[in-house]
LUMSEMI-176574 format. One record per atom (N, C-alpha, C, CB): x, y, z; residue in one letter. Coordinates in pm, whole numbers, plus 50000, padded with zeros to 5 digits. Glycine has a CB too. Layout:
BEGIN
XYZa
...
END
This chain:
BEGIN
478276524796858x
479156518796955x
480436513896885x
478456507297029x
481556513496962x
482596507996892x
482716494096875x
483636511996941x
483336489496747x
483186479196694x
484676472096626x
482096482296605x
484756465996627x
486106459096553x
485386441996492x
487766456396708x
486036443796397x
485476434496302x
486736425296245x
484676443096179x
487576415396254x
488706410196243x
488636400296121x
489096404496371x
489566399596029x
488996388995908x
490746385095858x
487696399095745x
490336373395785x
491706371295692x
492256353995758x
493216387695736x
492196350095888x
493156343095915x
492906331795880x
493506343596022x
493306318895900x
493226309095835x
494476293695887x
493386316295692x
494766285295797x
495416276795805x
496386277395703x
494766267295815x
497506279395723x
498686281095673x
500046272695677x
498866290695714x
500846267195594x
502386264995638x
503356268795686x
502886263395590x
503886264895799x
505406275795802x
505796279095681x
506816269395863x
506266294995707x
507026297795626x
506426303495526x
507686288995598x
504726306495505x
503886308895468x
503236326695464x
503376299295527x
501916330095437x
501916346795444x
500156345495484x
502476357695255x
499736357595533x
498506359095551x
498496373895573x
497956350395655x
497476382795509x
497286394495521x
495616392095639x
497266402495346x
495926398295734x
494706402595800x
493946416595792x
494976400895923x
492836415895864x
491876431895788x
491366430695963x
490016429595596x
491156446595938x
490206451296108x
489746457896071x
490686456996250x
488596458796025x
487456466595966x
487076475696137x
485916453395882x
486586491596162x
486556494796268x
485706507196265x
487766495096316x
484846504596354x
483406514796338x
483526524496528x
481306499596315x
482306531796503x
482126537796641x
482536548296693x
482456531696717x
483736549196648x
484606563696675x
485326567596562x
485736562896792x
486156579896521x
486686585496442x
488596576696434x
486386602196491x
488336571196358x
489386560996326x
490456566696320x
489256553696214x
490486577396246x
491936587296195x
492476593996316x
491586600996076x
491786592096417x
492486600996539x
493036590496667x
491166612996610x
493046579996615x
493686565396684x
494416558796635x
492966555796713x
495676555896710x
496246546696685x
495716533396665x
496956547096754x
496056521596572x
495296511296552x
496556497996633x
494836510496363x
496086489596692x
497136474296745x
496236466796696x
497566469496928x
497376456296698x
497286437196672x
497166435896791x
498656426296605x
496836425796840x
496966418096958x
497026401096928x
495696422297052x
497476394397032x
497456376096964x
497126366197142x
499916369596863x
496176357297096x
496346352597246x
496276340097194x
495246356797374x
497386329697251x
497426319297168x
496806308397325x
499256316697076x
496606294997288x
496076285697368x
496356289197493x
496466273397342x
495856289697653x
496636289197749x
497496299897780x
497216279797736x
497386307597693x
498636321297741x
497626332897765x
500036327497589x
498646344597831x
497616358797789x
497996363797664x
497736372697895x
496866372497658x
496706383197504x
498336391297519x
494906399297516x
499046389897360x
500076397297380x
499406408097271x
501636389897356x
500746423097280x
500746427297199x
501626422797056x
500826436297253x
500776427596981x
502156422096851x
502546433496768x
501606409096717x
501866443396725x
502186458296673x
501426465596721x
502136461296538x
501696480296686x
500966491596677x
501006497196565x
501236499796760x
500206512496520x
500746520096431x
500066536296472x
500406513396278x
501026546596466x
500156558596487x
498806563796360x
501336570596500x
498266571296487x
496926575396402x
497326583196247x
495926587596507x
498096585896169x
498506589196081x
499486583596013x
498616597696100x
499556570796092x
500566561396016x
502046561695989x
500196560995904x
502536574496063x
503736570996058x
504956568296138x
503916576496006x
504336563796271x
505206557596415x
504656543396380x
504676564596607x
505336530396394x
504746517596417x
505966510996529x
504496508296256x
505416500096587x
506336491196668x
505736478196650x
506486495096826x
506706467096702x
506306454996722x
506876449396783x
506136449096647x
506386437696811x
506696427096919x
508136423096885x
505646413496916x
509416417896947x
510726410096923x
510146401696841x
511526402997044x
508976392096862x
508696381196816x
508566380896628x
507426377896899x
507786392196649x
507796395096462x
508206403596376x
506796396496408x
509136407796494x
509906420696396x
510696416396279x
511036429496482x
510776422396132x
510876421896009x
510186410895954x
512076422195977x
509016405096011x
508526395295945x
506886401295879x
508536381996054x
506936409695999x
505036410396022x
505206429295963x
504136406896277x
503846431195971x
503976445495854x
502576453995916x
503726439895632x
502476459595975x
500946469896050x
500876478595915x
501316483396238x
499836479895895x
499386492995797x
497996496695848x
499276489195618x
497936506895705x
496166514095788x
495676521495675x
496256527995952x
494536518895626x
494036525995568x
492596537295590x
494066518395496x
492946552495643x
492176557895683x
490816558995604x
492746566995711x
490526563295495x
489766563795419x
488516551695453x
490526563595299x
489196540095460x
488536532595474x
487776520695588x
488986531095408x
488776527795708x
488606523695853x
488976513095889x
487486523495896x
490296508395787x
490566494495804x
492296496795852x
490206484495643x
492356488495916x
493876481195957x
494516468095889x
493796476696104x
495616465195894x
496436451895795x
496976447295937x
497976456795643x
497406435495938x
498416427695907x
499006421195858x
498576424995927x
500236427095792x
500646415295671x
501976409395772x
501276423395471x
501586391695748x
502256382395791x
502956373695712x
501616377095853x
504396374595685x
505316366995602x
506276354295685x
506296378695535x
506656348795600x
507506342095697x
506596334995849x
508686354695740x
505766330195810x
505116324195942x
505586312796016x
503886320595918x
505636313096138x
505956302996217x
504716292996276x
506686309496323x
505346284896337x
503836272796441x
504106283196558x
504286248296511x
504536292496622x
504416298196739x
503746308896677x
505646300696824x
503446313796575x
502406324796540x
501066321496600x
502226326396382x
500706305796576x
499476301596595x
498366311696735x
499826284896629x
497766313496650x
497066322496761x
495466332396739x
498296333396792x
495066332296804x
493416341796756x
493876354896760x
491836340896878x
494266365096664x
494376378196639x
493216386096650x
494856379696525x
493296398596729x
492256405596752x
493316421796751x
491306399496906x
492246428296714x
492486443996628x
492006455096772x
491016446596442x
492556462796827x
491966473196877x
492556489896858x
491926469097009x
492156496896952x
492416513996906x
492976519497034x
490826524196858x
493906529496990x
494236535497123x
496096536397088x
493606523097281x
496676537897218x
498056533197203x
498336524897335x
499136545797182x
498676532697482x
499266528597568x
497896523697649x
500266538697623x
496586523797626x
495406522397627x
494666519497518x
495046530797672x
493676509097517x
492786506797417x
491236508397504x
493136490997343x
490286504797399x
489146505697418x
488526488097489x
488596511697271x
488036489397561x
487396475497667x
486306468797573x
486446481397840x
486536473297420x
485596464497348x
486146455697306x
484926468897253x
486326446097248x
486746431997173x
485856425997060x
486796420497278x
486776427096910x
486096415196835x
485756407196854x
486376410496774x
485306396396771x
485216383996774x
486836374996738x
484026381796674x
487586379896647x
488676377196638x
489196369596541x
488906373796727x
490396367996456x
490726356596363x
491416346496379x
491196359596276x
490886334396374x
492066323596444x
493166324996284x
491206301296491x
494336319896339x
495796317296235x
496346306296342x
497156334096204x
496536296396206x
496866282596243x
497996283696121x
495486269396235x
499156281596218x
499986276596146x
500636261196185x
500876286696139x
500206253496075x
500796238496089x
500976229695954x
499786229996184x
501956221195963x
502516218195815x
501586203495809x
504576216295798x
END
C-alpha cells in the first residue's frame, strides 16, 4: 500500500535551515512526481513545491520561492526539502505526497517545523 513516511522537522530560529526527508513506499516512485505540502494551525493544507518524476521541472509556492529547495532521490525513494532562511510563518506540519495536479488520498503522519526565537 502506499505509504509516505515524513522526517527532519523540528524547532528552529528565524532565519535558520532544516532539511526534510519523505521516505515513500507502495508504488513505483520514479514515475511520480513528488510535493511538499504545509498546513499550519487553523488554516488549510497549502501547497509549497513540487518536482517532476525525473527531477527536472520543479515549482513553488510565492511564499518560499528562493528560499526552500525540492529534490529527489530516485534510487532511494526519498524526497528533500531543504529549508533556508526560515521564517515564524513557515511554522507548520509538512507532509510529502505523489502525483502532480493530483495526489494520492493517502497521508503521512507528518513533520511538525516550529519556527520561534
Amino acid at each position: 500500500q502506499v505509504q509516505f513516511v515524513e522526517s527532519g522537522g523540528g524547532l528552529v530560529q528565524p532565519g535558520g535551515s532544516l532539511r526534510l526527508s519523505c521516505a515513500a513506499s507502495g508504488f513505483t516512485f520514479s514515475s511520480y512526481g513528488m510535493l511538499w505540502y504545509r498546513q499550519a494551525p487553523g488554516k488549510e493544507r497549502e501547497l509549497v513545491a513540487r518536482i517532476s518524476a525525473g527531477g527536472i521541472t520543479s515549482d513553488y509556492a510565492e511564499s518560499v520561492k528562493g528560499r526552500f529547495t525540492i529534490s529527489r532521490d530516485n534510487a532511494k525513494n526519498t524526497a528533500y526539502l531543504q529549508m533556508n532562511s526560515l521564517k515564524l510563518e513557515d511554522t507548520a506540519v509538512y507532509y510529502c505526497n505523489a502525483g502532480w495536479s493530483n495526489v494520492f488520498g493517502v497521508w503521512g503522519q507528518g513533520t511538525q517545523v516550529t519556527v520561534s526565537s
